[in-house]
MOPAC internal coordinates of N, CA, C and O (Angstrom, degrees):
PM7 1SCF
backbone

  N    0.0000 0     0.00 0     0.00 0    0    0    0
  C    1.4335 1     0.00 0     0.00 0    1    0    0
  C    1.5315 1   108.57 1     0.00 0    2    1    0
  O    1.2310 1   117.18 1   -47.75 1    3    2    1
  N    1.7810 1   122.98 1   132.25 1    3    2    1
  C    0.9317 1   102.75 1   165.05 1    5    3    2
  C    1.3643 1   146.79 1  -124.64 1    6    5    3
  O    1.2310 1   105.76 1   -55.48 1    7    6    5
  N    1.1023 1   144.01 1   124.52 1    7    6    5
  C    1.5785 1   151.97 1  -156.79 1    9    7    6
  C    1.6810 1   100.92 1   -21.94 1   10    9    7
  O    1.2310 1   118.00 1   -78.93 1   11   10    9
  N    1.3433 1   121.42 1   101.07 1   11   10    9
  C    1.5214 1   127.32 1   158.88 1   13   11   10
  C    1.3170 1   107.78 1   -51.42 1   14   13   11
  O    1.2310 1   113.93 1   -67.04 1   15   14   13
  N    1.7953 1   129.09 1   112.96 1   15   14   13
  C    1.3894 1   118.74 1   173.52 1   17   15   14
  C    1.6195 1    98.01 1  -102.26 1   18   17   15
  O    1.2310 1   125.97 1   -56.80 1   19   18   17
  N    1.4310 1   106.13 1   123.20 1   19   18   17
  C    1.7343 1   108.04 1   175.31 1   21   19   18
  C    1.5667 1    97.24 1  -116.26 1   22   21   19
  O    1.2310 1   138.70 1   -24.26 1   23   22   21
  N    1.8512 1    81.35 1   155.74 1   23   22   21
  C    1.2572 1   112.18 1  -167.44 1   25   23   22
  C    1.5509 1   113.18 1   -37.11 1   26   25   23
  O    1.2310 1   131.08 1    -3.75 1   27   26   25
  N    1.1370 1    96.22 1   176.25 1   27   26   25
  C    1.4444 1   111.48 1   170.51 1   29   27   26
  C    1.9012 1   124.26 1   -67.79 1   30   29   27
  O    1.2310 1   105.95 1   -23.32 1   31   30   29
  N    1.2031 1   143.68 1   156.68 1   31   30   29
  C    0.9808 1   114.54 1   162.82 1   33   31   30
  C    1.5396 1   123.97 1   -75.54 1   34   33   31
  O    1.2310 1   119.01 1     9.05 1   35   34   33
  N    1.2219 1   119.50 1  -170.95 1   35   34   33
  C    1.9506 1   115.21 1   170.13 1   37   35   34
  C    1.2466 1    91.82 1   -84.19 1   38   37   35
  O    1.2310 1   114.57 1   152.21 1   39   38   37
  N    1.4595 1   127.90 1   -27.79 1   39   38   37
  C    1.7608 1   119.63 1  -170.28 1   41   39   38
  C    1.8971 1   104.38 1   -80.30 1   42   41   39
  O    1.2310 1   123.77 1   145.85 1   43   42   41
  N    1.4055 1   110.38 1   -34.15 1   43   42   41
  C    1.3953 1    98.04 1   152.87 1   45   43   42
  C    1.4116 1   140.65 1   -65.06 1   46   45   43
  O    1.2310 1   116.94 1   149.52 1   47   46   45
  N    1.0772 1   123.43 1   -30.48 1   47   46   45
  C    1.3789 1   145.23 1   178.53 1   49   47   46
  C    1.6822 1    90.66 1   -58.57 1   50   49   47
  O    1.2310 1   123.28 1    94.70 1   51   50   49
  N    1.4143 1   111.32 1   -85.30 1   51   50   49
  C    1.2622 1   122.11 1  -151.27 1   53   51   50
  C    1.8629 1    97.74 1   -61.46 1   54   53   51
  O    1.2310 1   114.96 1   146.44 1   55   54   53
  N    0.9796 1   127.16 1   -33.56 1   55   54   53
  C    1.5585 1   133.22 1   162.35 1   57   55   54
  C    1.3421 1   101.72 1   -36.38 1   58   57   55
  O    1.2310 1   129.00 1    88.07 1   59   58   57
  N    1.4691 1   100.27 1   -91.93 1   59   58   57
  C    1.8287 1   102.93 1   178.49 1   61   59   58
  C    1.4615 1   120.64 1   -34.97 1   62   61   59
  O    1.2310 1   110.87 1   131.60 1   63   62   61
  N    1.6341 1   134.78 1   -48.40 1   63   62   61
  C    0.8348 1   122.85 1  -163.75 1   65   63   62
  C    2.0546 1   101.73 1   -77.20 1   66   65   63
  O    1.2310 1   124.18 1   139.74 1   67   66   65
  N    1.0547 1   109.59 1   -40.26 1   67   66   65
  C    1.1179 1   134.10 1  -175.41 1   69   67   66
  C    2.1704 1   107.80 1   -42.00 1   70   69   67
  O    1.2310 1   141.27 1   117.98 1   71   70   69
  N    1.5042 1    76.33 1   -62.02 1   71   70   69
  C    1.8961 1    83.09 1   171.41 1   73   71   70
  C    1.4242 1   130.68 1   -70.26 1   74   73   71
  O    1.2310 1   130.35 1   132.85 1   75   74   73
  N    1.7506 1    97.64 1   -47.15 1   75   74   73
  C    1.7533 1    98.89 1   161.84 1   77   75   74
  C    1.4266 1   117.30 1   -41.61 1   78   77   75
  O    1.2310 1   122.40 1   134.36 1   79   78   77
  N    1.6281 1   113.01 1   -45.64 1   79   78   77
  C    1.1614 1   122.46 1  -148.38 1   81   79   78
  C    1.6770 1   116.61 1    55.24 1   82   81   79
  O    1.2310 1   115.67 1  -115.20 1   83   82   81
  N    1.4515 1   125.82 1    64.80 1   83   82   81
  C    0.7754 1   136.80 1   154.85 1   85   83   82
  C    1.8163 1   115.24 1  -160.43 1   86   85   83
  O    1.2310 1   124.15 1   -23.85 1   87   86   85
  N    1.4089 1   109.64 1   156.15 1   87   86   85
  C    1.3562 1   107.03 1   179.05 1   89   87   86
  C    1.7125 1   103.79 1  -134.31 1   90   89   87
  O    1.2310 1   128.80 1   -30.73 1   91   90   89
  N    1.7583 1   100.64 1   149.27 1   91   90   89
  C    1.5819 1   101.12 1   172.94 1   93   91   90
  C    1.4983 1    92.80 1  -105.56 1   94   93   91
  O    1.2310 1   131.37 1   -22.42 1   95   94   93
  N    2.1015 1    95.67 1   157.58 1   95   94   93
  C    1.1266 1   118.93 1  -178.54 1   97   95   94
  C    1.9696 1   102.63 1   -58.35 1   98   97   95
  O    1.2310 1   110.43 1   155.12 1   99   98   97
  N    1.2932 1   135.59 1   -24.88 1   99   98   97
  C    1.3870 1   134.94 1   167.57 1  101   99   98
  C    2.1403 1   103.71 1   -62.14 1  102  101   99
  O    1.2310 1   125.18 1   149.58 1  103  102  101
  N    1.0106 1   107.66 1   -30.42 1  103  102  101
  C    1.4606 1   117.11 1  -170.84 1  105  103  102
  C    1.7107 1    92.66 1   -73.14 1  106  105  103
  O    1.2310 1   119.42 1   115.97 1  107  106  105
  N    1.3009 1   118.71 1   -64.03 1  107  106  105
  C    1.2224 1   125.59 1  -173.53 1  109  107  106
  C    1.9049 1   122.39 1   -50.96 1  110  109  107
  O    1.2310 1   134.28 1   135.40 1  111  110  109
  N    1.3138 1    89.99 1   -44.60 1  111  110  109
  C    1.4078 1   104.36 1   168.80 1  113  111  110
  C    1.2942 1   118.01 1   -82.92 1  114  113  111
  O    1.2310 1   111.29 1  -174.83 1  115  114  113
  N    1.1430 1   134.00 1     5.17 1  115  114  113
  C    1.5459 1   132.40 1   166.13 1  117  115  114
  C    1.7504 1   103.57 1  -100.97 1  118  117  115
  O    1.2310 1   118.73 1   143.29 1  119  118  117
  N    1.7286 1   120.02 1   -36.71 1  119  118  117
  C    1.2938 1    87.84 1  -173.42 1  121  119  118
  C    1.3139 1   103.17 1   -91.40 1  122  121  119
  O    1.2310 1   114.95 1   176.56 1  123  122  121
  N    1.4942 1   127.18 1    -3.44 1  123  122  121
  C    1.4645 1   114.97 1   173.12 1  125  123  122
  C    1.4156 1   118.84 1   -75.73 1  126  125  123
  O    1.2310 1   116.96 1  -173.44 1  127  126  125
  N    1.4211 1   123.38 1     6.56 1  127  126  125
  C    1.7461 1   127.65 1  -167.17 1  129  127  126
  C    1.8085 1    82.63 1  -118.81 1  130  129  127
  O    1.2310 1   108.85 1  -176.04 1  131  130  129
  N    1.4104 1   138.48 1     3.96 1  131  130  129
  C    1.1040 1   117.39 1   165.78 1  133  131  130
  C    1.3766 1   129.34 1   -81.98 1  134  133  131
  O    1.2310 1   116.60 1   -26.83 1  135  134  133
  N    0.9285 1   124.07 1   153.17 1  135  134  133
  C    1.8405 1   130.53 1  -153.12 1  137  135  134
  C    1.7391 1    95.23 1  -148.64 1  138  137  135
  O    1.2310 1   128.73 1   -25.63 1  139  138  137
  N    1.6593 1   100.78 1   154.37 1  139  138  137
  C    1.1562 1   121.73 1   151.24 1  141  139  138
  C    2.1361 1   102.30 1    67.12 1  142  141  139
  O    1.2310 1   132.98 1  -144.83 1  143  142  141
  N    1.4329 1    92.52 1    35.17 1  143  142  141
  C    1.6940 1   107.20 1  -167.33 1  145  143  142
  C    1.8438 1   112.75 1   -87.15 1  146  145  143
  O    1.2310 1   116.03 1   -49.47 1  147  146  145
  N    1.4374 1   125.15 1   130.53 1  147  146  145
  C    1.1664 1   158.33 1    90.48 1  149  147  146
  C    1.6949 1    84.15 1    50.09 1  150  149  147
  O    1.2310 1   110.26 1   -46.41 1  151  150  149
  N    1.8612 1   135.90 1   133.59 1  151  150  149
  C    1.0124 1   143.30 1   126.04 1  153  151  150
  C    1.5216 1   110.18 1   -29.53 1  154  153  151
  O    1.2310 1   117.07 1   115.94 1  155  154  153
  N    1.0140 1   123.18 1   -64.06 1  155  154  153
  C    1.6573 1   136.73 1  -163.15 1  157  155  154
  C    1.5688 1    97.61 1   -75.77 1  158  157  155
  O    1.2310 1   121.16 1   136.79 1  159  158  157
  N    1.4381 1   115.39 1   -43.21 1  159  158  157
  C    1.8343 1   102.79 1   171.90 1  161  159  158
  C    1.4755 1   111.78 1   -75.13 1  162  161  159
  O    1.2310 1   116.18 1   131.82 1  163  162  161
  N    0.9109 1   124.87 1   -48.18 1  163  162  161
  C    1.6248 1   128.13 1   168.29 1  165  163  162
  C    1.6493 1    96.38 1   -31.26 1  166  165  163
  O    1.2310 1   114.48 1   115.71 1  167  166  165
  N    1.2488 1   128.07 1   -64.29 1  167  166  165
  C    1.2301 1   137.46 1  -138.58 1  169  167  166
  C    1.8671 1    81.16 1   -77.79 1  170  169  167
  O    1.2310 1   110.65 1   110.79 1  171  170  169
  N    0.9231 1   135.18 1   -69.21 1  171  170  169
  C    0.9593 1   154.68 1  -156.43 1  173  171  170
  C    1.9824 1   100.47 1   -53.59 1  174  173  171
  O    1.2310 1   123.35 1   129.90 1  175  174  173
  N    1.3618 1   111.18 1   -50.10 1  175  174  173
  C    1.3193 1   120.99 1   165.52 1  177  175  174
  C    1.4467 1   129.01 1   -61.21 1  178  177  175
  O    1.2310 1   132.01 1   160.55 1  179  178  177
  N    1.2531 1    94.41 1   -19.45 1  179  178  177
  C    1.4873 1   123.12 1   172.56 1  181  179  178
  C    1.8916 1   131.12 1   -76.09 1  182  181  179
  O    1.2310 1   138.57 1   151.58 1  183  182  181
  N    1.5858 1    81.61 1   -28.42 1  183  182  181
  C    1.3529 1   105.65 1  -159.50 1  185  183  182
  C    2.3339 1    87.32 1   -83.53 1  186  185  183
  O    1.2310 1   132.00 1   129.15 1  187  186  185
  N    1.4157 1    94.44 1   -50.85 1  187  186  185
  C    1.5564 1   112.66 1  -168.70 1  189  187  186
  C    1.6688 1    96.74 1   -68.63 1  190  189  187
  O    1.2310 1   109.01 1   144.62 1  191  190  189
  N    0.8956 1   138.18 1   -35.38 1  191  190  189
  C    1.3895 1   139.10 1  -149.63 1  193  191  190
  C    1.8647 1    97.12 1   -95.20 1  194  193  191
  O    1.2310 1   117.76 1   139.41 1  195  194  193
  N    1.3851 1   121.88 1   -40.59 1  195  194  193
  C    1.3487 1   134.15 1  -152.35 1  197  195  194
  C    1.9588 1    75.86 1   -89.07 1  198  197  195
  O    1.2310 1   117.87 1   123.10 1  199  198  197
  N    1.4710 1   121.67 1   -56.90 1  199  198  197
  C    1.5331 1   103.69 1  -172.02 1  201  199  198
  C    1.6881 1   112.43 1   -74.00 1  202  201  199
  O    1.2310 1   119.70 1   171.07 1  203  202  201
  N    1.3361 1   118.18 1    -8.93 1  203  202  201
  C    1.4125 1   113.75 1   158.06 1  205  203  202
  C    1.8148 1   114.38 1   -47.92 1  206  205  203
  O    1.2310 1   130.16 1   118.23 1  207  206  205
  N    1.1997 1    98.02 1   -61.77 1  207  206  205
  C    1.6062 1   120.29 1  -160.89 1  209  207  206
  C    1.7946 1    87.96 1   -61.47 1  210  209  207
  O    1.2310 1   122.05 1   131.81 1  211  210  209
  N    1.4917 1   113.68 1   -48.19 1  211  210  209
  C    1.7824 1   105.60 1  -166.80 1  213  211  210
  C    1.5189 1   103.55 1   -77.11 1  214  213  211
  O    1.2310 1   111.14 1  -156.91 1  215  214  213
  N    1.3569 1   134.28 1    23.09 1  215  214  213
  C    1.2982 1   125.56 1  -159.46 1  217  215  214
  C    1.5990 1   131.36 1    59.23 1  218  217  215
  O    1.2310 1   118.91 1   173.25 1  219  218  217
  N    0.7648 1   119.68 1    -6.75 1  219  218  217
  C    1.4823 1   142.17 1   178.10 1  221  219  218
  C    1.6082 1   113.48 1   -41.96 1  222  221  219
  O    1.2310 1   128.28 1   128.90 1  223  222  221
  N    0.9964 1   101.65 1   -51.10 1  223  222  221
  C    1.6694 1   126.85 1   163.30 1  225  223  222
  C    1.0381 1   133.97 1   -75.26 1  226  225  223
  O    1.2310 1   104.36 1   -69.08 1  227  226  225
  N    1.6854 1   146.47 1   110.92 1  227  226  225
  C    1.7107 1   132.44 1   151.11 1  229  227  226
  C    1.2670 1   122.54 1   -55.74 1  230  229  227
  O    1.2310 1   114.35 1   -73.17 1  231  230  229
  N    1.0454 1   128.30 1   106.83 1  231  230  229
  C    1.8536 1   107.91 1   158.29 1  233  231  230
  C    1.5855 1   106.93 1   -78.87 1  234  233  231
  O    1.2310 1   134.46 1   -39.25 1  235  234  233
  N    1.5607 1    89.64 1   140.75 1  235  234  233
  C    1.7704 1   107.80 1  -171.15 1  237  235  234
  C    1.0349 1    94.86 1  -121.50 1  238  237  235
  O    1.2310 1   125.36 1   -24.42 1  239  238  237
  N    1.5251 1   107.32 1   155.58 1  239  238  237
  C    1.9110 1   107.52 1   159.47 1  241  239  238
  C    1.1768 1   119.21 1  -106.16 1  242  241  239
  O    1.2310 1   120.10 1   180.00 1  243  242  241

């Protein structure tokens, strides 16, 4: 049998990207293809997207 490895959460994601302070263009395109989102994930997408826009963030490739 073998060990199912699932994804990451969005609360991991946005953690990691959040602490590096940097995001990849694969990072960007996964939380913008998310749908059907959570007050608290919204908020959370909100939180990463608003320090994109203030510079706060690198995008790396």
């Amino acid at each position: 049998m073998e060990a199912q490895v699932l994804p990451p959460s969005l609360q991991d994601v946005v953690d990691r990207i959040l602490t590096s302070r940097r995001i990849t263009r694969l990072d960007q395109r996964l939380l913008v293809s998310l749908a059907n989102l959570s007050r608290e994930e919204q908020a959370l997408l909100n939180e990463v997207f608003d320090r994109l826009r203030r510079g706060l963030l690198r995008v790396v490739d």
